[in-house]
C-alpha positions in Angstrom: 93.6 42.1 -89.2 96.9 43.2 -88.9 98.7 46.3 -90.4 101.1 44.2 -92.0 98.6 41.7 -93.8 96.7 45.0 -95.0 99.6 46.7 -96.7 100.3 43.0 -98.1 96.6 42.8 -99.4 97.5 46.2 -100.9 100.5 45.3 -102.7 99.0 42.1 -104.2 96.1 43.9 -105.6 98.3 46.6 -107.5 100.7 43.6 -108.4 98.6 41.1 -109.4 99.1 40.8 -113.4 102.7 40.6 -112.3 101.8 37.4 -109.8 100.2 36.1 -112.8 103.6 36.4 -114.5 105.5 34.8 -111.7 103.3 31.9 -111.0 102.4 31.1 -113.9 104.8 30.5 -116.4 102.5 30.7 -119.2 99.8 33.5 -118.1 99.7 35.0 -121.4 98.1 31.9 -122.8 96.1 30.6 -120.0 94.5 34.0 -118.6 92.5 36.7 -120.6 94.4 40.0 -118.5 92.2 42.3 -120.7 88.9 41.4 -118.5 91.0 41.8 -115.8 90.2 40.4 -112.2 88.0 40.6 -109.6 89.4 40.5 -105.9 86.4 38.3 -103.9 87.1 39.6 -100.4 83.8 39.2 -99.2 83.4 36.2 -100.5 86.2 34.4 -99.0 85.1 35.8 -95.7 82.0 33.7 -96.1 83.9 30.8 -96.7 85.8 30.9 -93.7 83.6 33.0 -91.2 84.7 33.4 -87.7 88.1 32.6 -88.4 89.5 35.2 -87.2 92.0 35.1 -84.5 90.9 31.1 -84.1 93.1 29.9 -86.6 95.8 30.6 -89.3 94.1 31.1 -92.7 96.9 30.5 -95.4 94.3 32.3 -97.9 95.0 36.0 -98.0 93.5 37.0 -100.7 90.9 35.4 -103.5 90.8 36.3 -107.0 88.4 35.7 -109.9 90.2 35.5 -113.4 89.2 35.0 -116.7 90.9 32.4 -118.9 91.6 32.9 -122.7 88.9 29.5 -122.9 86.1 31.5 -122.0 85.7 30.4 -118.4 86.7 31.5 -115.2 88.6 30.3 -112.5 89.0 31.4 -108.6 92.9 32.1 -107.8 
Protein backbone atom coordinates (compact mmCIF):
# COMPACT_ATOMS: atom_id res chain seq x y z
CA UNK A 1 0.00 0.00 0.00
CA UNK A 2 1.31 3.22 -0.69
CA UNK A 3 1.99 6.19 1.72
CA UNK A 4 -0.23 8.29 -0.06
CA UNK A 5 -3.37 5.95 -0.14
CA UNK A 6 -2.74 5.48 3.77
CA UNK A 7 -2.74 9.08 4.72
CA UNK A 8 -5.94 9.17 2.35
CA UNK A 9 -7.50 6.15 4.25
CA UNK A 10 -6.68 8.41 7.30
CA UNK A 11 -8.31 11.49 6.20
CA UNK A 12 -11.56 9.72 5.05
CA UNK A 13 -11.98 8.08 8.31
CA UNK A 14 -11.72 11.33 10.42
CA UNK A 15 -13.91 13.08 7.65
CA UNK A 16 -16.42 10.78 6.97
CA UNK A 17 -19.74 12.38 8.47
CA UNK A 18 -18.52 15.30 6.38
CA UNK A 19 -18.46 12.82 3.07
CA UNK A 20 -21.77 11.95 4.16
CA UNK A 21 -22.59 15.67 3.85
CA UNK A 22 -21.05 16.09 0.48
CA UNK A 23 -22.34 13.12 -1.30
CA UNK A 24 -25.31 13.00 -0.12
CA UNK A 25 -27.38 15.83 -0.27
CA UNK A 26 -29.78 14.70 2.15
CA UNK A 27 -27.64 12.68 4.87
CA UNK A 28 -29.49 14.04 7.69
CA UNK A 29 -32.58 12.20 6.54
CA UNK A 30 -31.30 9.07 5.00
CA UNK A 31 -28.42 8.11 7.57
CA UNK A 32 -28.69 7.67 11.49
CA UNK A 33 -24.87 9.62 12.24
CA UNK A 34 -25.70 8.90 15.98
CA UNK A 35 -24.80 4.98 15.58
CA UNK A 36 -22.14 6.14 13.69
CA UNK A 37 -20.11 3.88 11.20
CA UNK A 38 -18.16 1.08 10.97
CA UNK A 39 -15.03 1.16 8.50
CA UNK A 40 -14.94 -2.80 6.99
CA UNK A 41 -11.35 -2.93 6.04
CA UNK A 42 -10.98 -6.42 6.51
CA UNK A 43 -13.73 -7.24 4.98
CA UNK A 44 -13.22 -5.60 1.66
CA UNK A 45 -9.91 -7.27 1.67
CA UNK A 46 -11.77 -10.57 1.45
CA UNK A 47 -13.70 -9.36 -1.27
CA UNK A 48 -10.97 -8.66 -3.47
CA UNK A 49 -8.05 -10.89 -2.12
CA UNK A 50 -4.80 -10.92 -3.93
CA UNK A 51 -5.46 -7.82 -5.61
CA UNK A 52 -2.77 -6.16 -4.72
CA UNK A 53 -0.34 -4.82 -7.15
CA UNK A 54 -2.48 -7.04 -9.96
CA UNK A 55 -4.93 -4.52 -10.57
CA UNK A 56 -6.37 -1.08 -9.82
CA UNK A 57 -9.08 -1.34 -7.09
CA UNK A 58 -11.23 1.87 -7.32
CA UNK A 59 -12.55 0.82 -3.70
CA UNK A 60 -10.47 2.45 -1.00
CA UNK A 61 -12.30 2.23 1.67
CA UNK A 62 -15.72 0.37 2.80
CA UNK A 63 -18.11 1.69 5.25
CA UNK A 64 -21.04 0.23 7.16
CA UNK A 65 -23.87 2.98 7.96
CA UNK A 66 -26.93 2.96 9.57
CA UNK A 67 -29.99 4.52 8.00
CA UNK A 68 -32.70 6.45 9.90
CA UNK A 69 -35.17 3.19 8.41
CA UNK A 70 -33.58 0.88 10.73
CA UNK A 71 -31.34 -0.92 8.26
CA UNK A 72 -28.03 -0.72 7.15
CA UNK A 73 -26.25 -0.22 4.08
CA UNK A 74 -22.43 -0.83 2.90
CA UNK A 75 -20.88 2.70 1.49
Amino acid sequence: MKKDDTLWKGILENLFEDFLRFFFEKSDELFDIEKGFEFLDKELEQLFPGNEGTAPKFVVKLVKVFTKAGGEQWI
